[in-house]
C-alpha positions in Angstrom: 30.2 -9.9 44.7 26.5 -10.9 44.3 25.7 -14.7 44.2 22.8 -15.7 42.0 21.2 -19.1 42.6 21.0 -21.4 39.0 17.1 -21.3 39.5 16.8 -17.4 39.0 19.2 -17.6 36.2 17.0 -20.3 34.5 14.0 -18.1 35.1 15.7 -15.2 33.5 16.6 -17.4 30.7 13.0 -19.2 30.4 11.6 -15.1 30.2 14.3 -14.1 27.9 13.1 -17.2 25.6 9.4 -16.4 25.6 9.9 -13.1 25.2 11.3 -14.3 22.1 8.8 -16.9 21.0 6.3 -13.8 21.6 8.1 -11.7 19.2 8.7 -14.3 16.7 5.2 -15.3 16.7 4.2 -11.5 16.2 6.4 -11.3 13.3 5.0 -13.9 11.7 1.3 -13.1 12.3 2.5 -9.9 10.7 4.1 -11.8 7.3 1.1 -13.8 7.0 -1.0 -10.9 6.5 0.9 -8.9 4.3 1.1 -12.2 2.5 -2.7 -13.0 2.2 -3.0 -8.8 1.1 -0.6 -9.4 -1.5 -2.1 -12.8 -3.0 -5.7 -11.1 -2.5 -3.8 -8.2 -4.6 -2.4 -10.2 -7.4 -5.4 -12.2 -8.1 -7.9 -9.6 -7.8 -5.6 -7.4 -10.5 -5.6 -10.9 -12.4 -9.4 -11.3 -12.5 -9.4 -7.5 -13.2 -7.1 -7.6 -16.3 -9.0 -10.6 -17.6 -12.5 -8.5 -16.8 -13.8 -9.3 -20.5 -12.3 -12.8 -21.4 -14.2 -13.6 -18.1 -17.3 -12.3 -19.4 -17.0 -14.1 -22.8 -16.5 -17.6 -21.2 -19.6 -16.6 -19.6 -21.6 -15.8 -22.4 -20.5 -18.9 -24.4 -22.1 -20.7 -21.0 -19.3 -20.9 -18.2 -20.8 -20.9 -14.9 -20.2 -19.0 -12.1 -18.8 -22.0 -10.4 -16.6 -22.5 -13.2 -15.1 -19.1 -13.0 -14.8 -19.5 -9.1 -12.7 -22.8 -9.8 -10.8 -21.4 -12.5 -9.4 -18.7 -10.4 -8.9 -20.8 -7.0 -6.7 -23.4 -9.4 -5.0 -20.0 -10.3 -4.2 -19.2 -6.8 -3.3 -22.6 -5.8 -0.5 -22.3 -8.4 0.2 -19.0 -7.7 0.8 -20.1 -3.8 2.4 -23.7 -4.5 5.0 -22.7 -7.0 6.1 -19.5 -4.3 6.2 -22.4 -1.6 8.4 -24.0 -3.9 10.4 -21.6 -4.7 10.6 -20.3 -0.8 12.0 -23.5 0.7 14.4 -23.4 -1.9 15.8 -20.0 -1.1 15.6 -20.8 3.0 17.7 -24.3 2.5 20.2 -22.0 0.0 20.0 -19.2 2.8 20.2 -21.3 5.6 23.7 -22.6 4.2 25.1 -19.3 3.2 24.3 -18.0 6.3 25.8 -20.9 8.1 29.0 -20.4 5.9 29.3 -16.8 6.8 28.5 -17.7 10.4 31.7 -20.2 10.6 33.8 -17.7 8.9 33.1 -14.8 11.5 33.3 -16.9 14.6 36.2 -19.3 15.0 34.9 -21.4 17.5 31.3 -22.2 16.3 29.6 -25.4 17.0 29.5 -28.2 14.3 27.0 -29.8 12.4 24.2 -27.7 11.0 23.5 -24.0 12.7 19.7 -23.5 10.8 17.9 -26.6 11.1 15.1 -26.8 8.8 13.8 -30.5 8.1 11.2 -32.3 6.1 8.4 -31.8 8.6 9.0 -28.2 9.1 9.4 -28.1 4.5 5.9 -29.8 4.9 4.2 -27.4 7.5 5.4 -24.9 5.4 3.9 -25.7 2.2 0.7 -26.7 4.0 0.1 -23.5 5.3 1.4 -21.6 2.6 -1.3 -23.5 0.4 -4.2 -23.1 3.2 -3.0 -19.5 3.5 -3.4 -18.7 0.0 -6.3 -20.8 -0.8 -8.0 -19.0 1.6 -7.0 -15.9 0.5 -8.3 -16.7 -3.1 -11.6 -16.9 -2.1 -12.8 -13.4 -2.3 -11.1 -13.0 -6.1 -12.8 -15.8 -7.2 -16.4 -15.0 -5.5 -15.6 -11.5 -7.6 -15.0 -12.9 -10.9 -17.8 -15.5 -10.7 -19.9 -13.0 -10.0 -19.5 -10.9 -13.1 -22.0 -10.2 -15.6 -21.3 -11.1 -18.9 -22.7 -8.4 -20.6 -21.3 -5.5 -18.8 -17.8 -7.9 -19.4 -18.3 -7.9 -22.8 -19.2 -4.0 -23.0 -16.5 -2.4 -20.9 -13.3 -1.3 -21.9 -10.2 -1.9 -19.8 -7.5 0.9 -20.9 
């Protein structure tokens, strides 16, 4: 028989839980850089593919500032429409997986077992936006910095 006090067992659980909030944390340090690799990705193969229609606006008198614009605008898009389309697949997720959850275990607590809220939908599209804004700095830098004539010249094959 060994007697544990309910202090040590709420220190074990108060470890147990930061442990936790450590290792979700991590994770999602991790998902925001793969995510800010992948936008840098996308738009940089964007202003790539568009190398000589870049260089025309140029030439007919576009400024670099212009470009730069034109291609953040394309990011924030980019960035809000997968927000969008992100907190619509957690809320359907968060359901289904709250259906499946019930149907496993018999005696699982009421109400809703994923909690996501309109503060948490707006943090998330906040940062999503930030995240890829920021992320669609470099791209756009690039393209406004081409030059029009070796735009014009080059051919993409």
């Amino acid at each position: 028989v060994q007697v544990v006090s309910l202090a040590k067992v709420k220190e074990t659980i108060m470890g147990l839980i930061s442990t936790a909030k450590v290792m979700v944390l991590s994770i999602a340090l991790i998902a925001i850089l793969i995510a800010m690799v992948g936008v840098i990705n996308t738009i940089l193969m964007s202003v790539h593919e568009r190398f000589q229609e870049i260089g025309i606006l140029k030439t007919i008198g576009a400024m670099p500032w212009d470009i730069f614009k034109l291609i953040w605008i394309e990011t924030l898009i980019l960035c809000a429409v997968g927000g969008l389309l992100g907190v619509g697949l957690a809320l359907l997720l968060s359901r289904v997986t709250g259906m499946i959850i019930r149907h496993i275990l018999p005696y699982a607590p009421s109400g809703g077992l994923v909690a996501i809220d309109l503060p948490l939908i707006v943090l998330t599209l906040i940062a999503v936006l930030c995240i890829g804004l920021v992320s669609g700095l470099y791209p756009a830098w690039k393209a406004g910095k081409i030059r029009p004539l070796e735009a014009i010249r080059s051919e993409i094959g």
